[in-house]
C-alpha positions as CSV (number, residue, x, y, z in Angstrom):
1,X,156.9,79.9,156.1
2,X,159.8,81.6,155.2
3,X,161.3,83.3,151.6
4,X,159.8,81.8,148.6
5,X,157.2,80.5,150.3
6,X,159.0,77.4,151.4
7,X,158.8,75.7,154.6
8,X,161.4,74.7,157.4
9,X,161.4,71.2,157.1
10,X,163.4,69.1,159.9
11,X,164.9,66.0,159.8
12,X,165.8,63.5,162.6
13,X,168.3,61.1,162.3
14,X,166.7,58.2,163.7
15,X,168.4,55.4,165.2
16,X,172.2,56.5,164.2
17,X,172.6,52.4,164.3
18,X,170.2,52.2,161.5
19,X,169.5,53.5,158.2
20,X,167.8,56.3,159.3
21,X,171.1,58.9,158.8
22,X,171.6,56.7,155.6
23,X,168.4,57.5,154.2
24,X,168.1,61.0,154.7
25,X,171.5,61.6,153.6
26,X,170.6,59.9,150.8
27,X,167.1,62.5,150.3
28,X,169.0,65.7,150.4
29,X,171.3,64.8,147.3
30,X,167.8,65.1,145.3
31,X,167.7,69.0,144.6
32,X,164.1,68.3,143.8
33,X,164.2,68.5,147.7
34,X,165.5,71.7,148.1
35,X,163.2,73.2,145.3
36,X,159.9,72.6,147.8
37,X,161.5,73.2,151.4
38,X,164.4,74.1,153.2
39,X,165.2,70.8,155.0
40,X,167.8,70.8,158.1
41,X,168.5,67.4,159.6
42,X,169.0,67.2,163.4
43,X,171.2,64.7,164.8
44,X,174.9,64.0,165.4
45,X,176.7,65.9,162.5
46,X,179.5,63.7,163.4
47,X,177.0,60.1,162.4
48,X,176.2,61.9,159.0
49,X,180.0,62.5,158.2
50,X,180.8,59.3,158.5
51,X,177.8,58.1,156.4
52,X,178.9,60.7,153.4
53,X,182.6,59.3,154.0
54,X,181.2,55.8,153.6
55,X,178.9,56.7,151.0
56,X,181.9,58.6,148.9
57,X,179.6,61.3,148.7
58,X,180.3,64.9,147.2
59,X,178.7,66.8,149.4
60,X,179.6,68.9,152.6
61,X,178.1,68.9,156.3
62,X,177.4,71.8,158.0
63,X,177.2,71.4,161.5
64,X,174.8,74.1,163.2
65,X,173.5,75.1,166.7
66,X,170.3,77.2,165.6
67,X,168.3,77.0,162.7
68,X,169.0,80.5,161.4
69,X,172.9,79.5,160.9
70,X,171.6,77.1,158.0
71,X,172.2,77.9,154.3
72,X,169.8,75.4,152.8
73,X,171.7,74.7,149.7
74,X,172.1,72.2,147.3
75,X,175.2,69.9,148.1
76,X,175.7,71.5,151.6
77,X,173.6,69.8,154.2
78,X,172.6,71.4,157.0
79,X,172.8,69.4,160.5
80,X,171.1,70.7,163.8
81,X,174.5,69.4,165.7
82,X,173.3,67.6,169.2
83,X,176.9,65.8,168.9
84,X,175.8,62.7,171.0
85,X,177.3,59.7,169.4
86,X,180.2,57.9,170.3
87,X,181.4,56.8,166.9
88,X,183.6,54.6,168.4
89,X,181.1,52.6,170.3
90,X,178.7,52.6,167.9
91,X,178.2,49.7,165.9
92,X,175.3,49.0,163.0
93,X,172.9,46.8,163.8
94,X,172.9,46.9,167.7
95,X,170.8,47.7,169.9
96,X,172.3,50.4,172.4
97,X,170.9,52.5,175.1
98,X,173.1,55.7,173.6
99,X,172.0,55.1,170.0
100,X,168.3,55.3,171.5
101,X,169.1,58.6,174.1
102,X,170.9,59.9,170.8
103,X,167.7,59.1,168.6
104,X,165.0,60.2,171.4
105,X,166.8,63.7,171.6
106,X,166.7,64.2,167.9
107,X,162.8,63.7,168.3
108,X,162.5,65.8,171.2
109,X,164.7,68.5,169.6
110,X,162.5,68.7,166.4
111,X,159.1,68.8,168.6
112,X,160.7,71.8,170.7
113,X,161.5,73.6,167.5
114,X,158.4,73.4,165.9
115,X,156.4,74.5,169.1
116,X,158.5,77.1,168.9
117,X,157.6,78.0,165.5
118,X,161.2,77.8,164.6
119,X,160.4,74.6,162.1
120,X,157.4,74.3,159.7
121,X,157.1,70.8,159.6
122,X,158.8,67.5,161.2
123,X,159.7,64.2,159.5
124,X,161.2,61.6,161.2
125,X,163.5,58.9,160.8
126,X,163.0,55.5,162.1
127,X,163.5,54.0,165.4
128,X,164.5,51.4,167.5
129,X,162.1,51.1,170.5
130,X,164.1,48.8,172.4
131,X,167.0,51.4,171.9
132,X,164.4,54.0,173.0
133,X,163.3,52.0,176.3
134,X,167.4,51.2,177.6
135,X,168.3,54.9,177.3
136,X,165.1,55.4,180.2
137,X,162.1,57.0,177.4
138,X,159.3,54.4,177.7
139,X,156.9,55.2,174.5
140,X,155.9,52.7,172.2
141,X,157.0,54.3,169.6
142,X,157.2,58.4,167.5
143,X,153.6,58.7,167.8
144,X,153.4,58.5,171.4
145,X,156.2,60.6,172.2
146,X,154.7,63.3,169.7
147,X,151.6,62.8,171.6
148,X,153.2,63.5,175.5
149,X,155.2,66.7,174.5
150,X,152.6,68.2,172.3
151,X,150.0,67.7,175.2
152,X,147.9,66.1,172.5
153,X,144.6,63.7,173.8
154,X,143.1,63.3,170.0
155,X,145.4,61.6,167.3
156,X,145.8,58.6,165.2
157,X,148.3,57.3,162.9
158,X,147.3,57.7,159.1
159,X,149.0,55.5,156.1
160,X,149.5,57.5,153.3
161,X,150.9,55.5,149.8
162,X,149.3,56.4,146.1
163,X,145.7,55.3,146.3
164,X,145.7,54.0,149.8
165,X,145.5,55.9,153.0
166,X,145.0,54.3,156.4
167,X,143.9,55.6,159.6
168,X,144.2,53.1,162.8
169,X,141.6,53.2,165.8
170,X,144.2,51.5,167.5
171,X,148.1,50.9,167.4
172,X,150.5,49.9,169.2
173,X,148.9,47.7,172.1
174,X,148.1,43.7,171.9
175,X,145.8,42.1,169.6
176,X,143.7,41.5,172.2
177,X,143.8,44.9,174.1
178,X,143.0,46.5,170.1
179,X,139.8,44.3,170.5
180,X,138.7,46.0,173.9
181,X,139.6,49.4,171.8
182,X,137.2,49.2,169.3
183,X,134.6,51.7,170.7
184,X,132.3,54.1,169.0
185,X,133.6,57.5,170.2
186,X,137.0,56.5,168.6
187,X,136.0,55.1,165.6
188,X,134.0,58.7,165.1
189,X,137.2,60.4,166.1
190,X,139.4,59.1,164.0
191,X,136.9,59.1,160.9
192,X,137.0,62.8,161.7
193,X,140.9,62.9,162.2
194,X,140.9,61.3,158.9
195,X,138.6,63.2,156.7
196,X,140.7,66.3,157.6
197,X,143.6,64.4,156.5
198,X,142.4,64.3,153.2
199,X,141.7,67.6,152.6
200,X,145.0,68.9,154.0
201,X,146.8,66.3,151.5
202,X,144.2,68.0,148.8
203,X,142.7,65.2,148.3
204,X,139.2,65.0,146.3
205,X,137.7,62.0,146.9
206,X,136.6,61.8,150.7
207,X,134.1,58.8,150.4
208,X,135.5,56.7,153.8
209,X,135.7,53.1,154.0
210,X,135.5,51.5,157.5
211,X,136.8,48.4,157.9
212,X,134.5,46.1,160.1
213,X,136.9,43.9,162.6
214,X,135.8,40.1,162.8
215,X,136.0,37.7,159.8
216,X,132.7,38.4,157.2
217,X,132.3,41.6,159.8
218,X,131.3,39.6,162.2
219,X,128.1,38.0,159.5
220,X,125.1,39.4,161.8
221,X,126.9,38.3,165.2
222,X,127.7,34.9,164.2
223,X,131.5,36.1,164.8
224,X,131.7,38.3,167.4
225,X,129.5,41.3,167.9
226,X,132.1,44.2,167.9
227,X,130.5,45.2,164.6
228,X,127.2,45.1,164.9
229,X,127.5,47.0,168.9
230,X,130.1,49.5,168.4
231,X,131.4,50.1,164.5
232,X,127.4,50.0,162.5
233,X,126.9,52.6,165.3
234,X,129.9,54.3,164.7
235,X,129.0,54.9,161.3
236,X,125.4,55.6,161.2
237,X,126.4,58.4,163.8
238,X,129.3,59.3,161.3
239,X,126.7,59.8,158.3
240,X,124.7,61.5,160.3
241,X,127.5,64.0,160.8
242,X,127.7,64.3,157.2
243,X,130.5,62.2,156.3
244,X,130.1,60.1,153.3
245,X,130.9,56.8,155.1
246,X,130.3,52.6,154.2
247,X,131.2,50.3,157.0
248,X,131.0,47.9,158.6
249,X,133.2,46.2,155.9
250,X,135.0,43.0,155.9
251,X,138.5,43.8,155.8
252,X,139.5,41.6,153.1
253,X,136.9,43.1,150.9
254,X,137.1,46.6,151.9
255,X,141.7,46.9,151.2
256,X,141.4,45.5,147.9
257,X,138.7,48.5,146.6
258,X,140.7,50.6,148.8
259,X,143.5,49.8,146.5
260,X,141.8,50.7,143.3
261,X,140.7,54.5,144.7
262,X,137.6,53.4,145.2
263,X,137.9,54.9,149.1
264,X,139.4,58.6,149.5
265,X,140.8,56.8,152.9
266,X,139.7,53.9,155.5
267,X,139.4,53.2,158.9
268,X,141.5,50.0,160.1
269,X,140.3,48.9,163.5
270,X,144.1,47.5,164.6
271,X,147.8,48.1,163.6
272,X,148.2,45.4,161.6
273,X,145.0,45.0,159.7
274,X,145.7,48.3,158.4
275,X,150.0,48.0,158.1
276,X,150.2,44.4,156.1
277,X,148.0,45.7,153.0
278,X,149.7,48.9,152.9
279,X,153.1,47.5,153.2
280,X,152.3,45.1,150.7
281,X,151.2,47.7,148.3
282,X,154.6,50.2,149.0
283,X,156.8,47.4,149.7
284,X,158.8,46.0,147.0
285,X,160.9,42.7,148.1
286,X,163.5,41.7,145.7
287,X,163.8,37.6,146.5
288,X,167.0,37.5,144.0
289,X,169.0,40.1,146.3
290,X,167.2,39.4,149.2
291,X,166.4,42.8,149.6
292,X,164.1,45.7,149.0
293,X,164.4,47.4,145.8
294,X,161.7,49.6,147.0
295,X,160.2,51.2,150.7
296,X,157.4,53.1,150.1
297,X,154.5,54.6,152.1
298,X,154.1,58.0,154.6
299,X,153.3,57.6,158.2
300,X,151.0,61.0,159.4
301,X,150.4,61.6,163.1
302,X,146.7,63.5,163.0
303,X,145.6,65.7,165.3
304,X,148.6,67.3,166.6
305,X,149.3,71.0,166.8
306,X,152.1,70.6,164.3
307,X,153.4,68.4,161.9
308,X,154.8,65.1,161.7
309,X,155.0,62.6,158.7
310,X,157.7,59.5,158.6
311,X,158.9,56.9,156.9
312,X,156.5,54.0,157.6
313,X,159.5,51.2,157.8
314,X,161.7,49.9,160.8
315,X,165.3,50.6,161.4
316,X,166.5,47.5,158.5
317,X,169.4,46.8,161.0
318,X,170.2,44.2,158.6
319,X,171.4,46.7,155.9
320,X,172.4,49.0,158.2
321,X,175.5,50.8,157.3
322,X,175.8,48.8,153.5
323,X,175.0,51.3,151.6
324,X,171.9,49.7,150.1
325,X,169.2,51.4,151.9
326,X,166.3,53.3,149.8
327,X,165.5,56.6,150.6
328,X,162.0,56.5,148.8
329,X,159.6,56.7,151.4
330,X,162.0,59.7,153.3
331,X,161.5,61.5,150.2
332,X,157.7,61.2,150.4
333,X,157.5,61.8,153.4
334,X,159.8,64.8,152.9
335,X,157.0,65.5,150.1
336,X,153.8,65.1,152.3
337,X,155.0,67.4,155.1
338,X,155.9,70.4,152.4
339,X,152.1,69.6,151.7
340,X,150.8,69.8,154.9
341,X,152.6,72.9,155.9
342,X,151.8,74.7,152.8
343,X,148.0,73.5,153.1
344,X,148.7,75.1,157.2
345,X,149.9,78.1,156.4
346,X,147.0,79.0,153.6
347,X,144.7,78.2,156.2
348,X,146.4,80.7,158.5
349,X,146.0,83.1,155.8
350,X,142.3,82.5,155.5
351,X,141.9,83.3,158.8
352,X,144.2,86.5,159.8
353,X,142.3,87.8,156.5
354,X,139.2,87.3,157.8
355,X,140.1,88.8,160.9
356,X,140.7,92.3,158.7
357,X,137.1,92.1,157.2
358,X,134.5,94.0,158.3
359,X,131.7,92.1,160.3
């Protein structure tokens, strides 16, 4: 942490064809940011010029080459320079092997600074993974790459958006490879991944919901017997553990009490029986201008030895560059890391305190 008690925060650009630079941009003109964290964005300084000069915005870019160079103030915007886009090949919208090298090494950059304790928190911008794949990087998406460079075995990827908060047994594989996925040991694992979750958000209610993953929760194996073999298990293992779980629930019963609080947080057994309620609960679609007034929702990697929240939306290639984009769900996600590194560093202090008491 550094003076005030307020944490490094950085930034990546994201797919500099997509709104990603837009977006944060767009972030660090709220000095509500600059109140909670010192934020430095890493990318191209040269991308984030050109989006303040299409933007008409009053604010300066400071281009830096090590973190101590930044003045984290108001109206000046601090950019970790990589200075790896061709502005004059790069076009919005596109999919480009040098848009995803240039977004990969903002990622990269961000993970190497906070191993090296020289950030206390990452957030990240979105992503093309096609991009990602030409430049020669083949993850499947933030997650995965956090996962290799961190050296990291145990994670998942936990929703986070007002009264709903999602962790996923599985992500980003085929529906029917997140069926073979759906073991016991993982469903525990992530139950655990999320229950710390909660409290590191300081969250109060940490009553888990697990979602069951056939129709009716498979209705006593009439439906396939992936609940009954593998998730009841799961969480009569769970409660025996101590974790106030309820599960196997059918998933169409289970989101809509999630929704209402009545779960601190669930367990989703595949990406996108987790990602279409929450989306539908932080998404706002705007049918007249066929577009979002609205992007909400935080996406948490768990389990890693440092932090990393993002924006839980794509790249919007079809705004890309308009002006239009909402910078909502950066500024949450901005919001949840400054948690998470604050809740961090008072557990550090727990323990270097305890290490001074007598035994």
């Amino acid at each position: 942490m550094t003076t005030e008690d307020k944490p490094i925060v950085g930034i990546t650009m994201g797919d500099p064809a997509s709104i990603g630079p837009e977006i944060a941009i767009k972030a660090l003109l709220n000095p509500a940011i600059y109140a909670i964290c010192n934020p430095v964005l890493v990318g191209d300084a040269g991308v984030f010029r050109d989006i303040v000069s299409r933007l008409n915005l009053n604010i300066h870019i400071h281009s830096i080459k090590h973190i101590h160079e930044a003045k984290f103030q108001p109206g000046t915007v601090d950019v970790y320079d990589l200075d790896n886009v061709d502005l004059t090949t790069l076009k919005f919208g596109e999919i480009s092997a040098m848009a995803g090298e240039a977004a990969f090494a903002s990622v990269k950059t961000v993970i190497d600074l906070a191993l090296a304790h020289e950030l206390d928190a990452t957030v990240t911008g979105p992503i093309n993974k096609k991009s990602i794949n030409e430049a020669g990087h083949h993850f499947a998406g933030h997650t995965e790459i956090y996962a290799h460079f961190t050296k990291t075995k145990k994670y998942g990827m936990l929703l986070v958006e007002d009264n709903l908060k999602v962790i996923h047994v599985s992500t980003h594989v085929s529906l029917r490879q997140a069926c073979d996925l759906v073991k016991q040991d993982r469903i525990l694992e992530v139950t655990d991944l999320l229950y710390h979750g909660l409290i590191s958000l300081g969250e109060t209610n940490l009553k888990i919901g697990i979602a069951g993953l056939n129709p009716h929760a498979g209705d006593s194996g009439l439906f396939g017997t992936e609940d009954e073999l593998e998730i009841l298990p799961a969480v009569e293992e769970a409660r025996r553990r101590g974790y106030d779980v309820e599960g196997p629930v059918p998933a169409d019963t289970l989101f809509s009490k999630a929704a209402t609080g009545y779960y601190g947080g669930v367990v989703a057994m595949y990406h996108d029986q987790g990602h279409i309620p929450f989306k539908l609960t932080g998404f706002k679609w705007n049918a007249g201008k066929q577009q979002m007034d609205s992007v909400k929702g935080v996406n948490i990697t768990m389990g890693l030895p440092i932090i990393r929240t993002s924006v839980d939306h794509g790249t919007a290639f079809d705004i890309a560059g308009k002006g239009v984009a909402s910078p909502d769900a950066m500024i949450l996600a901005i919001e949840s890391a400054v948690q998470l590194a604050k809740f961090r560093a008072s557990e550090r202090a727990t323990e270097r305190k305890s290490d001074y008491e007598p035994a």
